[in-house]
RODO-2510 file (C-alpha; in nm, 4 decimals, decimal comma):
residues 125
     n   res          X          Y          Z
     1     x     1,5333    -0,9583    -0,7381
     2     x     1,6953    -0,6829    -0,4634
     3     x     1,7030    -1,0049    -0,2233
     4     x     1,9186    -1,1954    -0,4994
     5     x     2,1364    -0,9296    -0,5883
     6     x     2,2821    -0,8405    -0,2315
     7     x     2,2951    -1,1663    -0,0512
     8     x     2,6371    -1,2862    -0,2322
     9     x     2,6018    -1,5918     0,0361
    10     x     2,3568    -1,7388     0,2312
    11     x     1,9857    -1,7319     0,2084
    12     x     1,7002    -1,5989     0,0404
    13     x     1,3389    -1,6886     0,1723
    14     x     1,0069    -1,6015     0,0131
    15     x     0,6712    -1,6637     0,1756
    16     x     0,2944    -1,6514     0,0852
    17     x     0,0056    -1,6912     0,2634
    18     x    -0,3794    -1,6022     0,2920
    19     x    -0,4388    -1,4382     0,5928
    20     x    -0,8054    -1,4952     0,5977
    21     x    -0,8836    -1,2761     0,9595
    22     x    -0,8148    -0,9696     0,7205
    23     x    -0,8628    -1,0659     0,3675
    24     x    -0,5500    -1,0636     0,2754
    25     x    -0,2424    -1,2157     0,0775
    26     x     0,0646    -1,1484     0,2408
    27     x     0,4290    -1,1915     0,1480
    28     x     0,7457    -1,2048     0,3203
    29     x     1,0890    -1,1875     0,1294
    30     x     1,3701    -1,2241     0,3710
    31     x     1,7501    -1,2414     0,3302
    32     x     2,0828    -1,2463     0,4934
    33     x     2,2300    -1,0305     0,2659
    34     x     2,4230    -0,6897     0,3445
    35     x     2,1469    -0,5335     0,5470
    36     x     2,0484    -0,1697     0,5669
    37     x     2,1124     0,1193     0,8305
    38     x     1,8068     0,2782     0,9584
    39     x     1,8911     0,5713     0,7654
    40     x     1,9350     0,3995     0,4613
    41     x     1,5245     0,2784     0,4921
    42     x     1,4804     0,5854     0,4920
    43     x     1,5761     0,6918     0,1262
    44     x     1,4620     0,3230    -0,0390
    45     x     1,1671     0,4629    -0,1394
    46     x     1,2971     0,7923    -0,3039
    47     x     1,3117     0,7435    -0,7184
    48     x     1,6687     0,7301    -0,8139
    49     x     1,8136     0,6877    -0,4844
    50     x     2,0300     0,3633    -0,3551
    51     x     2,1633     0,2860    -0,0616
    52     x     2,4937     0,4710    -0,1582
    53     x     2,6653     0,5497    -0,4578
    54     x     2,8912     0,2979    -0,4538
    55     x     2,5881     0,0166    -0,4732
    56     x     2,5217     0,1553    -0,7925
    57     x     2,8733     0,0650    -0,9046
    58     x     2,8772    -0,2633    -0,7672
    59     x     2,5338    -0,3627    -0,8044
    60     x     2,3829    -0,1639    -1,0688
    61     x     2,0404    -0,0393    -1,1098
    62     x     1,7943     0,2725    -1,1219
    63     x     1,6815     0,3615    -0,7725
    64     x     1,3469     0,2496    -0,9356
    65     x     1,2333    -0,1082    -0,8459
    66     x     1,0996    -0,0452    -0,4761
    67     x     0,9324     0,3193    -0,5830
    68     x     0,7315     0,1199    -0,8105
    69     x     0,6937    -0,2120    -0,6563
    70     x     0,5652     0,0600    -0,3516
    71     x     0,3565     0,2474    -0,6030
    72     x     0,1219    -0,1269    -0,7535
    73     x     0,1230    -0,2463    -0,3906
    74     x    -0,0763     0,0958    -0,2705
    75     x    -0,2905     0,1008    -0,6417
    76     x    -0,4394    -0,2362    -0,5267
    77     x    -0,5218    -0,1556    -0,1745
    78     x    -0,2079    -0,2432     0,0199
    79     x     0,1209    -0,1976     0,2031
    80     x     0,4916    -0,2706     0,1630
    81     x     0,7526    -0,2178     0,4816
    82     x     1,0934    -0,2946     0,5292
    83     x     1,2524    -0,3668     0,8064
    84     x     1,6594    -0,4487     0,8883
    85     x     1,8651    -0,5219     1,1958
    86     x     2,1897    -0,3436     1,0293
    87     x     2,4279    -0,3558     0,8013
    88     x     2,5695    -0,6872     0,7532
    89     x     2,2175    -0,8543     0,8906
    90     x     1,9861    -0,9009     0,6415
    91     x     1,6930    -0,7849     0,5340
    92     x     1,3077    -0,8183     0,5860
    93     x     1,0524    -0,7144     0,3031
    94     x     0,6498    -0,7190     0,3833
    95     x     0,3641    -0,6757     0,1620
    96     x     0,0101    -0,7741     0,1387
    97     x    -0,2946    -0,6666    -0,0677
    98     x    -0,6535    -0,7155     0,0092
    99     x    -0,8444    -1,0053    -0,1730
   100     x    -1,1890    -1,0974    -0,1632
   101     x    -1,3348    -1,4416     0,0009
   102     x    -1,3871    -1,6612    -0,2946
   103     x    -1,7230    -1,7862    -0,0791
   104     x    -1,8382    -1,4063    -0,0194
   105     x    -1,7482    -1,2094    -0,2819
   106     x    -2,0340    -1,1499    -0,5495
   107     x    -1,9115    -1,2070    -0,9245
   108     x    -1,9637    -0,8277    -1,0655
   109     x    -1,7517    -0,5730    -1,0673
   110     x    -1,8306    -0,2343    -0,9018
   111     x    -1,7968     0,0616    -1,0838
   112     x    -1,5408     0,1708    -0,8003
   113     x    -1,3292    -0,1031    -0,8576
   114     x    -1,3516    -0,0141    -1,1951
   115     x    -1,2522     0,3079    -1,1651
   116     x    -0,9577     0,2378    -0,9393
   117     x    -0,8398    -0,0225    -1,2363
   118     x    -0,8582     0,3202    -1,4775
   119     x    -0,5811     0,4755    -1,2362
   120     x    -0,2964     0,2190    -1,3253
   121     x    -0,0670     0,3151    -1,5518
   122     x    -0,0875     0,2113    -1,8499
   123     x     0,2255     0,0462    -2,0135
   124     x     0,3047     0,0077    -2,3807
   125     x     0,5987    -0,2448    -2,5329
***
């Protein structure tokens, strides 16, 4: 959604892919959208904090999106980095999670895996 919201022109690009060396599903969300200082990394992942106050005027928003998209990335095993070359130059988004080979990977679940599915939050609507 971020990548939509500030790239007013040109491109979005999502990509997903197994990488099977490390058990893994990784995706890449890039865009050539306003970009972000070094310093404004920095503070993406701080709840209630944007880049500046003035993105929450144009743009809208909570502060909240990459705190929690951060927070289900970690509960399932894996990581989610940000990079950008500057203001003005787009942006590059990284995740991946860990996934078990389908030919491996026995059918039961462990009662650790269980008890890491008991940590998620639990929502209610």
């Amino acid at each position: 959604g971020n990548a939509i919201k500030f790239t007013p022109n040109g491109r979005v690009s999502l990509r997903c892919f197994p990488n099977a060396d490390l058990c893994r599903l990784q995706f890449e969300i890039q865009d050539t959208g306003i970009g972000l200082s070094e310093q404004t990394i920095e503070r993406l992942f701080h709840p209630f904090v944007q880049a500046d106050a003035s993105m929450t005027r144009r743009f809208g928003g909570t502060g909240l999106g990459l705190v929690i998209s951060r927070n289900l990335v970690q509960l399932m095993g894996g990581e989610l980095t940000v990079s950008s070359e500057g203001e003005g130059r787009g942006s590059h988004f990284e995740f991946w999670i860990p996934y078990r080979d389908p030919t491996t990977a026995s059918t039961s679940t462990t009662a650790a895996e269980l008890h890491s599915f008991a940590a998620l939050p639990r929502f209610q609507g």
